[in-house]
C-alpha positions in Angstrom: 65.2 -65.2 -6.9 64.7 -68.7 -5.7 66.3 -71.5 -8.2 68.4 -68.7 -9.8 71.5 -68.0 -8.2 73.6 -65.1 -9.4 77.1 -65.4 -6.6 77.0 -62.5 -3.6 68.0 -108.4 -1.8 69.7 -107.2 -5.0 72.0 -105.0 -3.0 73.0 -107.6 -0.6 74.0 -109.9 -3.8 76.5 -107.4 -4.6 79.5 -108.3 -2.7 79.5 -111.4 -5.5 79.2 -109.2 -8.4 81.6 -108.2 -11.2 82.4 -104.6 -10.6 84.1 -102.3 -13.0 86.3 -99.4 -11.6 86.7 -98.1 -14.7 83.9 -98.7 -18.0 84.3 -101.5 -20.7 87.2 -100.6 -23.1 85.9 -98.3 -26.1 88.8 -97.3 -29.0 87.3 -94.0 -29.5 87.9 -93.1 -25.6 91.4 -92.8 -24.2 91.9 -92.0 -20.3 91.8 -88.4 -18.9 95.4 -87.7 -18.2 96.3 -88.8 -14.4 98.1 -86.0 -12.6 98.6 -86.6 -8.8 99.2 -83.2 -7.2 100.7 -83.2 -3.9 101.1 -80.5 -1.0 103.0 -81.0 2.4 101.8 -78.8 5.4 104.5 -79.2 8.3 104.1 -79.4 11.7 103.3 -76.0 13.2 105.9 -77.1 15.7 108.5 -77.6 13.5 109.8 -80.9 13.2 107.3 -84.0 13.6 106.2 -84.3 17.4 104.9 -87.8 18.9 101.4 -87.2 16.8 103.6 -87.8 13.6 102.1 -87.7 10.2 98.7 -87.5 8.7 98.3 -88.4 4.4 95.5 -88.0 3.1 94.6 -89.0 -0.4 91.7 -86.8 -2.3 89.8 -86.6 -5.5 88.6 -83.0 -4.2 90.3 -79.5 -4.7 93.3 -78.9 -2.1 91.6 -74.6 -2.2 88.4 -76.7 -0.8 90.2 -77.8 2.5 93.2 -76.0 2.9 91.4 -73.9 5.6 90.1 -77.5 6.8 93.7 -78.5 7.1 95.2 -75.8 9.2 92.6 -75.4 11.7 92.9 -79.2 12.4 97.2 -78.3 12.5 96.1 -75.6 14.9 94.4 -78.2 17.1 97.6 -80.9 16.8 100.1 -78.5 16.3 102.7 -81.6 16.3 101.1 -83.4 13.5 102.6 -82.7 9.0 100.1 -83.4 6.8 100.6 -84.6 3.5 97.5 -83.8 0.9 97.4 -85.6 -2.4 94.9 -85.0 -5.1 93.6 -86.6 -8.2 91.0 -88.0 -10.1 88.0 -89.9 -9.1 88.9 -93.4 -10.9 92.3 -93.2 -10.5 92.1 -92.9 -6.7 89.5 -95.4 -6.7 91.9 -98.0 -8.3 95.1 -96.9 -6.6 93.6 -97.8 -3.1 91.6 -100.7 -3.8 94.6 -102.3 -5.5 96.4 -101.3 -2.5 93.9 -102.8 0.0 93.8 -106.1 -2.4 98.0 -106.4 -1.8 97.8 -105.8 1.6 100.1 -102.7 1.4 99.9 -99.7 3.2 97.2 -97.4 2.7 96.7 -93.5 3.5 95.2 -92.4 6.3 91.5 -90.5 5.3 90.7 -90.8 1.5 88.2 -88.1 0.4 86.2 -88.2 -2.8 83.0 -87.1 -4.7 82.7 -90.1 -6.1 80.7 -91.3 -3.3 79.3 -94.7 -5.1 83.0 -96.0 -5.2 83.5 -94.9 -1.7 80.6 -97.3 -0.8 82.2 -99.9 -2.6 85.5 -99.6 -0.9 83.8 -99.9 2.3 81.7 -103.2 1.0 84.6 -104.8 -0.4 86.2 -104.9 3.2 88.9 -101.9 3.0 87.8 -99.7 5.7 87.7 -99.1 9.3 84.1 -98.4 10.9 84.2 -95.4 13.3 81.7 -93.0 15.5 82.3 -89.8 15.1 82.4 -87.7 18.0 79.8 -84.9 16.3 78.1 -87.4 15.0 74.5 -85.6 15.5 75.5 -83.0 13.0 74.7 -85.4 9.9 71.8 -86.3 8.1 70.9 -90.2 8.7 71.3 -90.2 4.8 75.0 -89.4 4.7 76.3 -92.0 6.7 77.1 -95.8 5.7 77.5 -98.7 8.1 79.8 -95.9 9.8 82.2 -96.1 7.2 81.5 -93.9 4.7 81.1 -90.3 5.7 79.7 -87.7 3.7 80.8 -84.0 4.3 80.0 -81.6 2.0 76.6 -80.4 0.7 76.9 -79.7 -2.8 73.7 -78.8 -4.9 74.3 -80.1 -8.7 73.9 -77.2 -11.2 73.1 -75.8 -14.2 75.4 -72.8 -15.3 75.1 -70.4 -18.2 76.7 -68.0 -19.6 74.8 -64.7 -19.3 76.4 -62.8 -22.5 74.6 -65.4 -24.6 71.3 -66.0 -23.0 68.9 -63.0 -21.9 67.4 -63.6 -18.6 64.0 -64.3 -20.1 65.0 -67.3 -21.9 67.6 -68.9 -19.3 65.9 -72.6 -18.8 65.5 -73.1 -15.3 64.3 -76.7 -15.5 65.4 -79.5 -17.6 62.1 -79.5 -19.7 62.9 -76.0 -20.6 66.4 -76.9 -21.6 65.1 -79.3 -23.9 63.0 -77.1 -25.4 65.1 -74.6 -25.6 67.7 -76.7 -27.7 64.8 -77.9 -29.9 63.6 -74.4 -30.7 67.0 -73.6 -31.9 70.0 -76.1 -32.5 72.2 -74.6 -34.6 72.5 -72.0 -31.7 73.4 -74.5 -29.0 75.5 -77.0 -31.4 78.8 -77.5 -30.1 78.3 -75.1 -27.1 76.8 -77.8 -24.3 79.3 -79.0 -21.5 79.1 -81.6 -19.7 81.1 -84.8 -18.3 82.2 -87.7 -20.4 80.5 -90.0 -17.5 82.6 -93.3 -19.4 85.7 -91.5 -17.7 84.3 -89.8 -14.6 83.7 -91.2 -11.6 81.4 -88.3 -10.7 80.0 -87.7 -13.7 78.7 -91.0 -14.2 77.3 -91.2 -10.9 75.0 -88.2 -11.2 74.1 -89.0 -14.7 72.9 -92.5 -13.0 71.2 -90.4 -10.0 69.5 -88.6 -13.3 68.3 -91.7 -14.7 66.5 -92.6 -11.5 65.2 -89.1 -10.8 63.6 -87.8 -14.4 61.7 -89.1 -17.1 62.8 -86.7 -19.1 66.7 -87.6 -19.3 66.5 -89.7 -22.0 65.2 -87.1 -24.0 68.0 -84.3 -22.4 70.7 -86.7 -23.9 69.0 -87.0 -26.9 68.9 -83.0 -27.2 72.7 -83.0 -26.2 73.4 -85.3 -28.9 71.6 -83.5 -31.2 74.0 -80.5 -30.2 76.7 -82.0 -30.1 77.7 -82.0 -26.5 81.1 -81.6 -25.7 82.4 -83.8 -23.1 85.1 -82.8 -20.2 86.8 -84.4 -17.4 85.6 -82.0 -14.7 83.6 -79.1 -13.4 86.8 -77.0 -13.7 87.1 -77.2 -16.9 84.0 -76.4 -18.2 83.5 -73.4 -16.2 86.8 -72.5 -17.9 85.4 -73.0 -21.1 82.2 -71.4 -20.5 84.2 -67.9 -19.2 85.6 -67.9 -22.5 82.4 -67.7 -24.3 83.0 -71.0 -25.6 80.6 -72.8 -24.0 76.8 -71.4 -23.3 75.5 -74.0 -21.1 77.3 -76.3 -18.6 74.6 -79.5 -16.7 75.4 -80.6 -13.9 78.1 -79.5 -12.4 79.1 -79.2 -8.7 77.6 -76.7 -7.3 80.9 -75.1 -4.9 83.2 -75.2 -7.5 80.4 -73.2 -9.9 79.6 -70.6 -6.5 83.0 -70.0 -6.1 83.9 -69.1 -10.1 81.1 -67.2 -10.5 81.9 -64.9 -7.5 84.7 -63.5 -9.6 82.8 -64.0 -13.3 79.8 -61.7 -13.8 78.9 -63.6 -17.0 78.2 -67.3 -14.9 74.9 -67.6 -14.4 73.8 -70.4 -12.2 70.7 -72.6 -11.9 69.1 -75.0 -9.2 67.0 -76.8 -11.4 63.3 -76.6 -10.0 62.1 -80.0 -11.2 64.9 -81.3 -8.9 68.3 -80.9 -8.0 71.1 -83.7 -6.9 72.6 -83.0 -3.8 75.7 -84.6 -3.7 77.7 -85.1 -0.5 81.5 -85.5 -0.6 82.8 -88.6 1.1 85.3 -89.7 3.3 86.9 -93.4 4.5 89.2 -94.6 6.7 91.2 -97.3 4.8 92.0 -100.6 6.8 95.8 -100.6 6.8 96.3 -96.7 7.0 99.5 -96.3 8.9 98.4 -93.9 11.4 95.0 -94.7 12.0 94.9 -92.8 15.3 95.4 -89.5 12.9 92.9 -90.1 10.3 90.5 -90.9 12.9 91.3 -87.4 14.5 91.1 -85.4 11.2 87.9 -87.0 10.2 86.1 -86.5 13.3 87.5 -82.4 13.4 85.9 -82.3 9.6 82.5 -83.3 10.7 82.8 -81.5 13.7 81.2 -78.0 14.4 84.2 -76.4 14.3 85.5 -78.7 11.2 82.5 -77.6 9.3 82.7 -74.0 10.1 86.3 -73.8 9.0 84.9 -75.1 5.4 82.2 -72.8 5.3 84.4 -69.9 6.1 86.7 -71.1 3.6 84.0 -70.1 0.5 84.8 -73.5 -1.6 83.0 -76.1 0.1 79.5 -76.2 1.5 79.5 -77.9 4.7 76.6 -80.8 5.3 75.8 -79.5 9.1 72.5 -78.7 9.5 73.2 -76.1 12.7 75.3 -73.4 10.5 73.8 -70.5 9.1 74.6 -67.9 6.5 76.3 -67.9 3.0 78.0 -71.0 1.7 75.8 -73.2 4.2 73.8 -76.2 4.1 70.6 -74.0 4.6 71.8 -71.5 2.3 71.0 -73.6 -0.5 67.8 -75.0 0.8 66.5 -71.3 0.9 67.9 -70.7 -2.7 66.2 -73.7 -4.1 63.1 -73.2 -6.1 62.4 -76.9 -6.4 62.7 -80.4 -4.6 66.5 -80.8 -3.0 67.2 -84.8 -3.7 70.4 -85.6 -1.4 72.2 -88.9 -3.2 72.1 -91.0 -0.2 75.2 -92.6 0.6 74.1 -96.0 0.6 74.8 -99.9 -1.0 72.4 -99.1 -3.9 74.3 -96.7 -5.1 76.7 -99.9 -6.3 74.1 -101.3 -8.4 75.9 -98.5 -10.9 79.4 -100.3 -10.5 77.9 -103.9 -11.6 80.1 -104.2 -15.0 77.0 -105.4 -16.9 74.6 -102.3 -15.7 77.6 -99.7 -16.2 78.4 -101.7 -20.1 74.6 -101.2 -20.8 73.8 -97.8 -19.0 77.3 -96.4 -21.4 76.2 -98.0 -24.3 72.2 -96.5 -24.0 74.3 -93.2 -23.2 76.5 -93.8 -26.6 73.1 -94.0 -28.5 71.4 -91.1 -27.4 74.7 -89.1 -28.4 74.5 -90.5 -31.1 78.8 -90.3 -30.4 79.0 -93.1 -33.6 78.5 -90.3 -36.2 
């Protein structure tokens, strides 16, 4: 069933503006723990040939491009890669503090965070390149041809099917709402979502849902109401909704959700059909990488044909080409969709967000309707 998928001139002015990496200081909120994880993939020819060494520094899941990874090793069999992966903010801060020194930078930096992406690339730390595939994108994906989105990933609902018969699973956020009207005490304490004062994604697609739907101001009023529970990332809360803890889990990225529920018969999963955020992964070549030559290889290899059909077959990541067919494809979810696909474009408005003033009044309206004084 279509939206129901069960698994088989104010933008130019902002280069002046105050921008927050991470939101205004709150004593109830402490950071998300930061841990950096860190795999090395060595040379398929043993020790490092005159290609050298490739880092690359992510704030995506290593299972999402391992596969990515070793076909590119396949192609440059000479070349070690080093992969490390954290969160959103901290990545962000780690290389623009890095680009502001002057120090040396990774090669590729890869992150769903796509609005600080953009802002990396406006404040001057990254290199401008033409992909070799580049036909394979959407016009919408691309930045000043530094910013490259990859992925495809539909934002979801999920539920947890032990809890909620198939005749009352909201399929639209105006049913949710109702839904957690009709009966509170049901729902209170059982509604996942991200704490967007501490995610870089999360606060992003909570902003996307600001400009898409009247109705979010009265969703976060309803999660308040229940009590939402807050988490760092989609991970977590699928975790939490496999253990019956959790009923309902909004918007969460869509791969990580397909690839859980392929293994959970109790995850549920929604395309909303009043819309649903498509958000694109991004990548950037930073300005003093020190092997520029490699992280221009491996970026244009991921958006090529083959790139992309390495991280299709690899079941974690949707890939953002148009020209593949079949599951865990870009056209895939178009066919699932029962409502309006909306891509986040990766573009300079999407920085408006970062200004510290509209992030300390978009977190402090957020506060309010979660009623998170109480």
């Amino acid at each position: 069933m279509k939206g129901l998928l069960l698994i088989p001139a104010l933008l130019l002015a902002l280069a002046a503006t105050q921008v927050s990496a991470f939101p205004p200081d709150d004593p109830d909120e402490k950071p998300f723990p930061t841990v950096t994880q860190i795999w090395d993939f060595p040379a398929l020819n043993g020790p490092m040939g005159t290609t050298g060494h490739l880092e690359i520094h992510a704030a995506t899941d290593l299972g999402s491009m391992r596969k990515v990874i070793e076909a590119f090793q396949r192609r440059v069999p000479d070349l070690s890669v080093r992969y490390a992966d954290s969160n959103t903010r901290p990545l962000y801060d780690e290389i623009a503090r890095i680009c502001a020194e002057g120090g040396t930078q990774p090669d590729v930096v890869l992150s769903s965070s796509v609005d600080l992406q953009v802002q990396l690339a406006n404040d001057g730390c990254t290199l401008q390149h033409r992909p070799v595939d580049a036909d394979i994108r959407p016009d919408w994906a691309v930045w000043r041809n530094e910013v490259f989105g990859f992925s495809f990933e539909p934002v979801v609902i999920v539920y947890n099917r032990r809890f909620l018969a198939p005749t009352e699973l909201p399929r639209s956020r105006f049913e949710l709402i109702d839904l957690l009207r009709r009966e509170p005490e049901r729902f209170r304490g059982r509604i996942g979502t991200y704490d967007i004062a501490r995610s870089g994604v999360g606060y992003l697609l909570a902003q996307e849902d600001a400009r898409q739907a009247r109705s979010f101001g009265r969703l976060i009023e309803s999660f308040g109401r229940a009590e939402v529970r807050r988490y760092c990332c989609t991970a977590d809360i699928l975790s939490a909704l496999e253990e019956g803890e959790l009923l309902v889990g909004y918007n969460l990225l869509g791969s990580y959700a397909l690839l859980r529920a392929a293994s959970s018969p109790d995850l549920e999963i929604v395309l909303p059909r009043d819309y649903t955020l498509v958000l694109s992964r991004a990548a950037i070549l930073p300005r003093n990488a020190k092997n520029t030559q490699a992280g221009r290889a491996f970026l244009d290899f991921m958006l090529s044909r083959e790139g992309q059909a390495a991280m299709a077959a690899s079941g974690t990541m949707i890939p953002i080409s148009p020209e593949l067919n079949g599951p865990w494809t870009r056209s895939w979810v178009e066919e699932q969709a029962d409502g309006p696909l909306r891509p986040i474009p990766v573009a300079p408005r999407l920085m408006v967000g970062l200004d510290s003033q509209v992030q300390a009044r978009f977190l402090k309206e957020w506060r309010a309707g979660l009623d998170l004084r109480r």
